[in-house]
Each structure stands twice: as C-alpha cells, then as structure tokens.
C-alpha positions in Angstrom: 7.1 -86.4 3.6 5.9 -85.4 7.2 2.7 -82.9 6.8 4.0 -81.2 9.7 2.7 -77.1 9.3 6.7 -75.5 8.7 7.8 -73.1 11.0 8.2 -69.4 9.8 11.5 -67.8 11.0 14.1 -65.2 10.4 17.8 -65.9 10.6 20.0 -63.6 11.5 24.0 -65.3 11.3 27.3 -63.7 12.1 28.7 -65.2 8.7 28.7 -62.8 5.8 29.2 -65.1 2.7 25.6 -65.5 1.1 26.9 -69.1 -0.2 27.0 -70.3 3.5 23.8 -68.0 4.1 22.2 -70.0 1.6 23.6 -73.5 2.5 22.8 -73.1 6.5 19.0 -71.8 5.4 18.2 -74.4 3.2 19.5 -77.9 5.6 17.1 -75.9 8.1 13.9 -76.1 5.9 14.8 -79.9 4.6 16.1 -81.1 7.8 14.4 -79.0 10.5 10.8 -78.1 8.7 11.7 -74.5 9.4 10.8 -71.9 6.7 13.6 -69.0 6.3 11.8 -65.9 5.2 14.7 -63.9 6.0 18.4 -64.3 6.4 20.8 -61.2 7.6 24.0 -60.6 8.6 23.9 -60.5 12.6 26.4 -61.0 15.6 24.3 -64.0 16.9 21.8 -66.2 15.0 19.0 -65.7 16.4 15.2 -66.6 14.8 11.5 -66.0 15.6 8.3 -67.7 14.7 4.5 -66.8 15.6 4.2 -68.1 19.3 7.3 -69.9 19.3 11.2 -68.6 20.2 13.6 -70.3 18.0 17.7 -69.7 18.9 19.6 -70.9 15.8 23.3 -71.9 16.8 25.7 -72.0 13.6 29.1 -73.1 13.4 31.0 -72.7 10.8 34.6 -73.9 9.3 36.7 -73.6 6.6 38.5 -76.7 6.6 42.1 -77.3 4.5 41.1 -78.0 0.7 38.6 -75.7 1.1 35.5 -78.0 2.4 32.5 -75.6 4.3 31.0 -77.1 7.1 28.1 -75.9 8.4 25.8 -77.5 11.0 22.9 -75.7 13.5 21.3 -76.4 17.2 18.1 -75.1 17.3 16.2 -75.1 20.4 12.7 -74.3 20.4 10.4 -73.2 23.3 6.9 -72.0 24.0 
C-alpha cells in the first residue's frame, strides 16, 4: 500500500446514473489515490484539490448484454 497523502477532489460527471457515479469514484481512489468528497451531475467532469487542478475525463458505454464500462484520464498540474 503506497503511503502516498490522497488527493481531495470533487467530481463533477455528465452521467446521471449514481451506479456509474459510484463505480467511476471508487476505481479513482483505488487506482488513482484520489479521494472523492463529492460527485455531481455536470456537463464536463471536472475536479479540484488544494493547490493542484485535477481534469477528470470519463467515458462511458453501455455495451450489448448490458456490460458498463467506465474508465478516466486524469491529468494533474501545479
């Protein structure tokens, strides 16, 4: 487990289903060691942290059978 301070941010997505909300927030904080604090309904995704900008890129598919896909590009500068 990396000791790495998490990032704080908001996320703001254009998806409204909290089930994909929910799924995008948490692969950010296991995979990206960024907190969600707060997750809203937006037309871009778009996040903020103390001293840092964050931009939080989400696709998002339905694919046939009904599999979700959800992945993110975050891009982080001081």
């Amino acid at each position: 487990m990396s000791s790495r301070k998490k990032l704080k941010a908001k996320i703001f997505t254009s998806i409204g289903h909290d089930l994909v909300k929910k799924e995008i927030s948490e692969w950010l904080e296991k995979h990206q060691n960024i907190e969600i604090t707060h997750v809203a309904q937006s037309e871009c995704a778009v996040g903020l942290a103390k001293d840092l900008h964050i931009t939080i890129t989400v696709f998002y598919k339905e694919r046939e059978g009904g599999e979700k896909c959800s992945s993110s590009n975050t891009k982080i500068t001081q």
